[in-house]
Biopython code that builds the backbone (N, CA, C, O; Angstrom):
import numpy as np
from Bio.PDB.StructureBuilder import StructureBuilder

atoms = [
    (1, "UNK", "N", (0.003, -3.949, 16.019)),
    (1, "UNK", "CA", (-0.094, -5.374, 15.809)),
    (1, "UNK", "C", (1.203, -5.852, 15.172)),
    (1, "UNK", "O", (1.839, -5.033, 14.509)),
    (2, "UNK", "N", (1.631, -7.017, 15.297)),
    (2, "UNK", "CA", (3.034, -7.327, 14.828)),
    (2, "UNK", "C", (2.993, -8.670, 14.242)),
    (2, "UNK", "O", (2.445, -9.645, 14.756)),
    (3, "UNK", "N", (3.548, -8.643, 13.248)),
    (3, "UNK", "CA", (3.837, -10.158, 12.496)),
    (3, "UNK", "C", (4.055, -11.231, 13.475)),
    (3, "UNK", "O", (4.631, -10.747, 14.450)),
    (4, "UNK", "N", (3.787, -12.764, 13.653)),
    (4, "UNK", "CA", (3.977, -14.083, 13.655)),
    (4, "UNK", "C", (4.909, -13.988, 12.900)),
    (4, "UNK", "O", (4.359, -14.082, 11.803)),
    (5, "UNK", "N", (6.048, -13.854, 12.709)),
    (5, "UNK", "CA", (7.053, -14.893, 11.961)),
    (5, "UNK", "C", (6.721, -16.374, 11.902)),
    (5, "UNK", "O", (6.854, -17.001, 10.851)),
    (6, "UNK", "N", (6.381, -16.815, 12.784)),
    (6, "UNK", "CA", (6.416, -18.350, 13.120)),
    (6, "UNK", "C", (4.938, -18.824, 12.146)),
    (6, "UNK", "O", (4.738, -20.038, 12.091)),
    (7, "UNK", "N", (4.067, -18.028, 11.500)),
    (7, "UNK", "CA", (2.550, -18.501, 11.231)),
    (7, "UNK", "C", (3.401, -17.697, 9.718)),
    (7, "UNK", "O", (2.667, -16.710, 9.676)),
    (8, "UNK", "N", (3.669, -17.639, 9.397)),
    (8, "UNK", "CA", (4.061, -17.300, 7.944)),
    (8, "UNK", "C", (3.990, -18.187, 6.734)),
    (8, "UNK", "O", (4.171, -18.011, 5.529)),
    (9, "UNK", "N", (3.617, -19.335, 7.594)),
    (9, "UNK", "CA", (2.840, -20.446, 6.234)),
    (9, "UNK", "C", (1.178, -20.487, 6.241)),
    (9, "UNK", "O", (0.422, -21.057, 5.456)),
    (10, "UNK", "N", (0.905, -19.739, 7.323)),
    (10, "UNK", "CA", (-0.403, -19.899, 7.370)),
    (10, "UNK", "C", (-1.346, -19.506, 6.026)),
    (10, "UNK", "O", (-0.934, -18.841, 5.076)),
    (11, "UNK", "N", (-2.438, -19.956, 6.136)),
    (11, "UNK", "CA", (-3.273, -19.753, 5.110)),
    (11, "UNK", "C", (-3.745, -17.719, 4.791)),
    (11, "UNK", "O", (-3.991, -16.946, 3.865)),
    (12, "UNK", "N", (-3.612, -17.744, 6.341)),
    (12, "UNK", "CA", (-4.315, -15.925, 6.135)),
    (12, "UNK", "C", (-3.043, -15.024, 5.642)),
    (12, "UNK", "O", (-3.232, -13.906, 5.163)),
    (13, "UNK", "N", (-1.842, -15.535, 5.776)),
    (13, "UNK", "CA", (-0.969, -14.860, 5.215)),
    (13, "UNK", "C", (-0.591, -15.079, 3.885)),
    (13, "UNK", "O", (-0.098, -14.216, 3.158)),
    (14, "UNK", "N", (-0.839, -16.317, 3.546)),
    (14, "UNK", "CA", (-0.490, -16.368, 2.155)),
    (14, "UNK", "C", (-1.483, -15.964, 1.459)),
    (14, "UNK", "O", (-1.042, -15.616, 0.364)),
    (15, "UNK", "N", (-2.992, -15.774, 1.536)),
    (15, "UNK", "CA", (-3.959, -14.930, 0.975)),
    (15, "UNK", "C", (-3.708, -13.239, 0.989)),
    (15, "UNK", "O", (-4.195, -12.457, 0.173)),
    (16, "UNK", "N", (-3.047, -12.976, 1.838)),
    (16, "UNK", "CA", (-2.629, -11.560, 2.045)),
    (16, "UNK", "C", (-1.582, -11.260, 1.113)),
    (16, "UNK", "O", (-1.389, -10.178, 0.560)),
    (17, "UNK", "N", (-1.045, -12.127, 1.013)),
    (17, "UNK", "CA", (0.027, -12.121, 0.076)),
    (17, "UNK", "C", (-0.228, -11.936, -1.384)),
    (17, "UNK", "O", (0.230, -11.071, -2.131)),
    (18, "UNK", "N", (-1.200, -13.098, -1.692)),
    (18, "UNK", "CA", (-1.819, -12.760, -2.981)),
    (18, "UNK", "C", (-2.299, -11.891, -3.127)),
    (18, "UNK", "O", (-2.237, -11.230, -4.163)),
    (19, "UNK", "N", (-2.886, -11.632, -2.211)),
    (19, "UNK", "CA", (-4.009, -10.159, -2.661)),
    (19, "UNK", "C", (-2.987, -8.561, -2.978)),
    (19, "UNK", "O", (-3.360, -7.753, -3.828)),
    (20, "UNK", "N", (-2.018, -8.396, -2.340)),
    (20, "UNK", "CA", (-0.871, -7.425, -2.569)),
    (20, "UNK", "C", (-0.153, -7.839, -3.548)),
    (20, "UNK", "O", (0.689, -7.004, -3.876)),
    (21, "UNK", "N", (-0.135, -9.086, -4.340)),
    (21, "UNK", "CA", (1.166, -9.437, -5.414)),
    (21, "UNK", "C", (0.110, -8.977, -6.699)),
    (21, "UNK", "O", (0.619, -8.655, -7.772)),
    (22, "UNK", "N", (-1.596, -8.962, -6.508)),
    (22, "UNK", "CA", (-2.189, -9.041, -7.437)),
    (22, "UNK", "C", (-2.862, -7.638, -7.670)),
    (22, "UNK", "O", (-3.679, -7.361, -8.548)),
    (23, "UNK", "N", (-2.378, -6.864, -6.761)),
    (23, "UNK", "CA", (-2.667, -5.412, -6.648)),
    (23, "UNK", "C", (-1.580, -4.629, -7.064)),
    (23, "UNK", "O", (-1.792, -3.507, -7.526)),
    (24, "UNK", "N", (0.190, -5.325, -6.903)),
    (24, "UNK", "CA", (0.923, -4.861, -7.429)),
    (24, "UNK", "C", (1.073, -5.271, -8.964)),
    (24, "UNK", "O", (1.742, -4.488, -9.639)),
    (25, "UNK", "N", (0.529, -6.418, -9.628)),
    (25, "UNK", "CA", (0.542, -6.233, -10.898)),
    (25, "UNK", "C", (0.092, -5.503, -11.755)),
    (25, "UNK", "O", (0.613, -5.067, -12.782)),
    (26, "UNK", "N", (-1.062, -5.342, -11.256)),
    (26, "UNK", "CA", (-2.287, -4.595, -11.641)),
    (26, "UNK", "C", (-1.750, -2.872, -11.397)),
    (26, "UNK", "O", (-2.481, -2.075, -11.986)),
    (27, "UNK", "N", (-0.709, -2.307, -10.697)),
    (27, "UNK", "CA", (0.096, -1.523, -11.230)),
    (27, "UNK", "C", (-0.807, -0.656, -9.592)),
    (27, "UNK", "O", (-0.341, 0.365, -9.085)),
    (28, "UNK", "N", (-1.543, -1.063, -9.281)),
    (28, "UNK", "CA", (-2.343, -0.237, -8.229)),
    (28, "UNK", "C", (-1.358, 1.260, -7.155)),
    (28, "UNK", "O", (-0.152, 1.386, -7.366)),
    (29, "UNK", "N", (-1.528, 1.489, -6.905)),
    (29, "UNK", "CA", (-0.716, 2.294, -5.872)),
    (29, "UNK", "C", (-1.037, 1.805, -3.945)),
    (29, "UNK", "O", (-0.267, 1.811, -2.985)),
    (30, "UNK", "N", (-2.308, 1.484, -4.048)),
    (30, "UNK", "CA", (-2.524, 0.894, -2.380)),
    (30, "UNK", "C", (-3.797, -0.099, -2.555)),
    (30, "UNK", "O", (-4.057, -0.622, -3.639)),
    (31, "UNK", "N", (-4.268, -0.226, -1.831)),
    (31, "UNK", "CA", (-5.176, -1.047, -1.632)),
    (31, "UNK", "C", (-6.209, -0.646, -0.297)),
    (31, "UNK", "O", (-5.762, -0.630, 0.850)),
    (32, "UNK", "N", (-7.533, -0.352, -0.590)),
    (32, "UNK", "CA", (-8.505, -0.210, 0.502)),
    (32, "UNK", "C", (-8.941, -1.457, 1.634)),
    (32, "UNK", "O", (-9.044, -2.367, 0.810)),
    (33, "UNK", "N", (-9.192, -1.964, 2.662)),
    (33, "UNK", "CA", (-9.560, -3.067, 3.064)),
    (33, "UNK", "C", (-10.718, -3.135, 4.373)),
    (33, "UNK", "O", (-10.593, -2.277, 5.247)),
    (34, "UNK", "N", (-11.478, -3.825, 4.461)),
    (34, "UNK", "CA", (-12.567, -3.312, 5.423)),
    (34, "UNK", "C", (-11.645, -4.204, 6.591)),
    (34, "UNK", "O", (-11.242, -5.353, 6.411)),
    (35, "UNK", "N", (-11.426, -3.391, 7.802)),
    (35, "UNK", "CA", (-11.126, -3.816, 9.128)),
    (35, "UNK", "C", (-11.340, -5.240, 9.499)),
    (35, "UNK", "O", (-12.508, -5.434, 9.161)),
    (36, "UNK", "N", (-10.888, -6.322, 9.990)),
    (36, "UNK", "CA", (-10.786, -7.156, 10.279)),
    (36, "UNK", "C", (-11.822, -7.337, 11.949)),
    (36, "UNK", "O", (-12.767, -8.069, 12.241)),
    (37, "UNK", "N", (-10.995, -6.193, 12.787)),
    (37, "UNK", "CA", (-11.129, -5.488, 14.235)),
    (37, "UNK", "C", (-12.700, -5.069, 14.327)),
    (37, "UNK", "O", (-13.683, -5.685, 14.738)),
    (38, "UNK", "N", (-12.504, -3.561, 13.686)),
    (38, "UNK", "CA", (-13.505, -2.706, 13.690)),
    (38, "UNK", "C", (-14.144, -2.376, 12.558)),
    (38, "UNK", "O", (-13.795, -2.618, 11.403)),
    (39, "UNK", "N", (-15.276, -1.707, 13.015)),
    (39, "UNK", "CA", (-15.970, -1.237, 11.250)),
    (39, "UNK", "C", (-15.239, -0.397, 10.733)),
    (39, "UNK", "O", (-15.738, 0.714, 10.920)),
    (40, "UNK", "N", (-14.177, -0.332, 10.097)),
    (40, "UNK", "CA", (-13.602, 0.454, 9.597)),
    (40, "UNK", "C", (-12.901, -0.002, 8.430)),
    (40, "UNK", "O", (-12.853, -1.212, 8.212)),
    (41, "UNK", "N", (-12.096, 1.194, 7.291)),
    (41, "UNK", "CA", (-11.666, 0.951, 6.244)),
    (41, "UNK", "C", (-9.785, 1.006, 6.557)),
    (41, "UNK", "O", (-9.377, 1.924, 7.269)),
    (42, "UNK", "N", (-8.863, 0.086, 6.036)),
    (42, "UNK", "CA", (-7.791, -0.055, 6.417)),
    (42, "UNK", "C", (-7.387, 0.933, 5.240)),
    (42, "UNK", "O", (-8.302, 1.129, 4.441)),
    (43, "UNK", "N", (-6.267, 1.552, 4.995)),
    (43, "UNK", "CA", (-5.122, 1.670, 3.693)),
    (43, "UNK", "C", (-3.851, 0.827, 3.778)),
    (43, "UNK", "O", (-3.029, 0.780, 4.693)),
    (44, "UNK", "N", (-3.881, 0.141, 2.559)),
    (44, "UNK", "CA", (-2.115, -0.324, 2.504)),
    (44, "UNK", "C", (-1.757, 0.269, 1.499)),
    (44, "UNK", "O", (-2.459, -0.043, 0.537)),
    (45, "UNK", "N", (-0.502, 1.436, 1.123)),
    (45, "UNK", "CA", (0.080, 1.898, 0.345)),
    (45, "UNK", "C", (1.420, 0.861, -0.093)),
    (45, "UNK", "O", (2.351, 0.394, 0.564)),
    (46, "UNK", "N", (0.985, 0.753, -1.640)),
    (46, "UNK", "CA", (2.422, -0.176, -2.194)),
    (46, "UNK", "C", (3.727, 1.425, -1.932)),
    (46, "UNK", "O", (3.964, 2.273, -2.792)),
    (47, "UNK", "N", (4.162, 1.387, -0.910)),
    (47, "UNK", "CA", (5.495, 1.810, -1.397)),
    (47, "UNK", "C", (6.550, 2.286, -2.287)),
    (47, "UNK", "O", (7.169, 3.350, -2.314)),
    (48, "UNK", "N", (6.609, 1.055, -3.131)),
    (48, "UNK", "CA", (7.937, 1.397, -3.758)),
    (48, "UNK", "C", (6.907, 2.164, -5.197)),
    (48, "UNK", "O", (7.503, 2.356, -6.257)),
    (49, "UNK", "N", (5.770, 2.452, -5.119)),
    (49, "UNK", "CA", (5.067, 3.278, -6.391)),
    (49, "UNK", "C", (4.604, 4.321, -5.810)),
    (49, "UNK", "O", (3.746, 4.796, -6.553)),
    (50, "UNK", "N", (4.734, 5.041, -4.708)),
    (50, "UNK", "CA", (3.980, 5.886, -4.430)),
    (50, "UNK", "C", (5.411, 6.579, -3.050)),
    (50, "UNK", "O", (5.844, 5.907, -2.114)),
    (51, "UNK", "N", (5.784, 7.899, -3.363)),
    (51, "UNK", "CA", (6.973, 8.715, -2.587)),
    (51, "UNK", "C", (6.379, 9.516, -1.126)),
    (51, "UNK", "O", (5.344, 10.177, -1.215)),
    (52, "UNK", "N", (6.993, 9.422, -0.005)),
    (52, "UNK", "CA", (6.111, 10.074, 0.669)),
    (52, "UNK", "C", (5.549, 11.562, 0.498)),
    (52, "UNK", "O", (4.696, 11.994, 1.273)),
    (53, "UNK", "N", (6.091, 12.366, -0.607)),
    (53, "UNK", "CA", (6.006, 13.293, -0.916)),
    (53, "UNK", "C", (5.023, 13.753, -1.164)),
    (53, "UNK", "O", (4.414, 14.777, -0.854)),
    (54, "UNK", "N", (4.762, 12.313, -2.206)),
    (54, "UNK", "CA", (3.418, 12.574, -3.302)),
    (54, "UNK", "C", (1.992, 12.297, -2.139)),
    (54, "UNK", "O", (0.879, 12.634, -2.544)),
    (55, "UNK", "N", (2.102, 11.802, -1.001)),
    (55, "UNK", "CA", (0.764, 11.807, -0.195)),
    (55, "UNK", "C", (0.664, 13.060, 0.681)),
    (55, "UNK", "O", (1.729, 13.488, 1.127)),
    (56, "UNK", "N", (-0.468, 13.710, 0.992)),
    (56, "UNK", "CA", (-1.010, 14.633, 1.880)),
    (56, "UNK", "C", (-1.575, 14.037, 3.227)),
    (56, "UNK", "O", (-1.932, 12.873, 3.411)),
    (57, "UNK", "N", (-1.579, 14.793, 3.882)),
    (57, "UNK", "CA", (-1.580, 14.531, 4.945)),
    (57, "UNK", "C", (-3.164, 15.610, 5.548)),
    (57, "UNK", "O", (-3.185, 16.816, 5.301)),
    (58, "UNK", "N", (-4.019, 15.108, 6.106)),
    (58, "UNK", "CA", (-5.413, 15.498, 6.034)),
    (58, "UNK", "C", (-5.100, 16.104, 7.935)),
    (58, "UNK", "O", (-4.479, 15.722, 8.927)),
    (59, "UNK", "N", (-5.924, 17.142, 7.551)),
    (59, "UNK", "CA", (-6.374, 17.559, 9.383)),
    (59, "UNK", "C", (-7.415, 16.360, 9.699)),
    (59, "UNK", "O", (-8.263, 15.703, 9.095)),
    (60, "UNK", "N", (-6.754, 16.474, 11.236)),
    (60, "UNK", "CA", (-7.671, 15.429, 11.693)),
    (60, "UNK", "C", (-7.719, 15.716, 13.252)),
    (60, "UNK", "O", (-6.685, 16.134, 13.773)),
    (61, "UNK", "N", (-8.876, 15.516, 14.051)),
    (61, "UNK", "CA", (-9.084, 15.543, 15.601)),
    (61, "UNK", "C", (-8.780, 14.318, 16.250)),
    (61, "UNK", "O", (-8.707, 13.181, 15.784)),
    (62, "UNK", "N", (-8.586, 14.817, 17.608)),
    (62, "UNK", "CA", (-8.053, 13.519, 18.767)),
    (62, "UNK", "C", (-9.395, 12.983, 18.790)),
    (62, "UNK", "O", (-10.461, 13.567, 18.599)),
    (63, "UNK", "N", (-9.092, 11.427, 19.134)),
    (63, "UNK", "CA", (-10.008, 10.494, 19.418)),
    (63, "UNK", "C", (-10.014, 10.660, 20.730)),
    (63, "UNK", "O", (-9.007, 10.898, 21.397)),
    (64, "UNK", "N", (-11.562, 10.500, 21.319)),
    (64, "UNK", "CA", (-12.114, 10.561, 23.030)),
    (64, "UNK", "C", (-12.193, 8.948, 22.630)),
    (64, "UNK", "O", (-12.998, 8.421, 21.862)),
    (65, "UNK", "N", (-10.931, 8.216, 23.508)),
    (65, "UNK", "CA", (-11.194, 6.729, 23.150)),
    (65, "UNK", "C", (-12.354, 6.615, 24.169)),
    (65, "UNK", "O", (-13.370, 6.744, 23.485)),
    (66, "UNK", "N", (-12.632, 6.477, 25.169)),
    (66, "UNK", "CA", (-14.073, 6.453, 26.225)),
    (66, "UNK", "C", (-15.125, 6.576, 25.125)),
    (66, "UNK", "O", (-15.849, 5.659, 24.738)),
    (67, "UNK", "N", (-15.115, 7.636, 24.743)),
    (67, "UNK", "CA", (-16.460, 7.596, 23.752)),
    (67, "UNK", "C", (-16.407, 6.678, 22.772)),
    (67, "UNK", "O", (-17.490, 6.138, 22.547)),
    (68, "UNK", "N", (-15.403, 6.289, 22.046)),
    (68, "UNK", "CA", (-14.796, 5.831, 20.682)),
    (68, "UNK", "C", (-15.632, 4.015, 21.200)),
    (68, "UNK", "O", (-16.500, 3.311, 20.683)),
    (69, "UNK", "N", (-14.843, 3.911, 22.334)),
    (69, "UNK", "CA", (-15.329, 2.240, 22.649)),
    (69, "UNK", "C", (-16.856, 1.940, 22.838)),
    (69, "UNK", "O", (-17.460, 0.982, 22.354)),
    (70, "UNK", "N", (-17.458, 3.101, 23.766)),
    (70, "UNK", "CA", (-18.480, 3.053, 23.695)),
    (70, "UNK", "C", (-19.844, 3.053, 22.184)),
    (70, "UNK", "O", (-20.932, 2.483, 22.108)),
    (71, "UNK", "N", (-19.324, 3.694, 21.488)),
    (71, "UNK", "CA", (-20.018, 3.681, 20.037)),
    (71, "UNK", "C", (-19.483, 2.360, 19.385)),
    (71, "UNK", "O", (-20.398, 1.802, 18.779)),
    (72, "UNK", "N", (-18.501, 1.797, 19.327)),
    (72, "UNK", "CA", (-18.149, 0.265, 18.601)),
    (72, "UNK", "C", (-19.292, -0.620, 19.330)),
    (72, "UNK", "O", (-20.293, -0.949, 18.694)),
    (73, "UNK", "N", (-19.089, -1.054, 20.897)),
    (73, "UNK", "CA", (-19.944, -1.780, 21.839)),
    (73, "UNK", "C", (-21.132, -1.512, 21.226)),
    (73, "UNK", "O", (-21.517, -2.521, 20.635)),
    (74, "UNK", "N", (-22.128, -0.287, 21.070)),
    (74, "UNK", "CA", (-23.338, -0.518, 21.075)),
    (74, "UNK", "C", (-23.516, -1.124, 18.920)),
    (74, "UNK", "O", (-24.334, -1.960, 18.535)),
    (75, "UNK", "N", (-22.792, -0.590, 18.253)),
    (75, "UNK", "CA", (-22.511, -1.015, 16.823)),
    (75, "UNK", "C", (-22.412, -2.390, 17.198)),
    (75, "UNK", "O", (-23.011, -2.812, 16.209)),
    (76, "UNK", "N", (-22.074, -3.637, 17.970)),
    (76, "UNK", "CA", (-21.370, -4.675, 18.226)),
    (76, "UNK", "C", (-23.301, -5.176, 18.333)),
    (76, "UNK", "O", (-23.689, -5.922, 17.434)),
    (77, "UNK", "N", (-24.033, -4.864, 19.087)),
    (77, "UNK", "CA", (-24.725, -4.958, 20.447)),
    (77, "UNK", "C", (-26.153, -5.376, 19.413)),
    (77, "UNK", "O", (-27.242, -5.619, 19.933)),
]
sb = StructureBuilder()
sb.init_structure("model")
sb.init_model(0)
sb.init_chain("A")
sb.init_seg("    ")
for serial, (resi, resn, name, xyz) in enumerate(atoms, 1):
    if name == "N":
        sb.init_residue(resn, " ", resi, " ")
    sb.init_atom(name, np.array(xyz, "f"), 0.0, 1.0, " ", f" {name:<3s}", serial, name[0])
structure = sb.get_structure()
């Protein structure tokens, strides 16, 4: 998904905004967020507090997207 430059006054961005300026005061390291899209949980990592070093990296399996769409649809349904 890619930024609007052009909607950068919009209301959903400047709430996004707050919500990361008020997570970086608060000294946080990322922020959890429920999916917009799908039922799912987003991560935003603040960056400049957190090194790529310091994160792990989890095993994980390929997605059967065929199946994947099919289980959202009937969750939707």
């Amino acid at each position: 998904m890619e930024c609007d430059a052009a909607r950068d006054s919009d209301v959903l961005y400047k709430t996004t905004q707050t919500i990361g300026d008020a997570a970086d005061f608060r000294d946080f390291d990322g922020i959890r967020a429920l999916g917009a899209r799908w039922p799912c949980l987003n991560v935003a990592i603040l960056t400049d507090r957190v090194a790529p070093q310091d994160l792990d990296v989890l095993p994980s399996t390929d997605i059967h997207w065929p199946e994947w769409i099919d289980r959202i649809r009937f969750r939707r349904a």
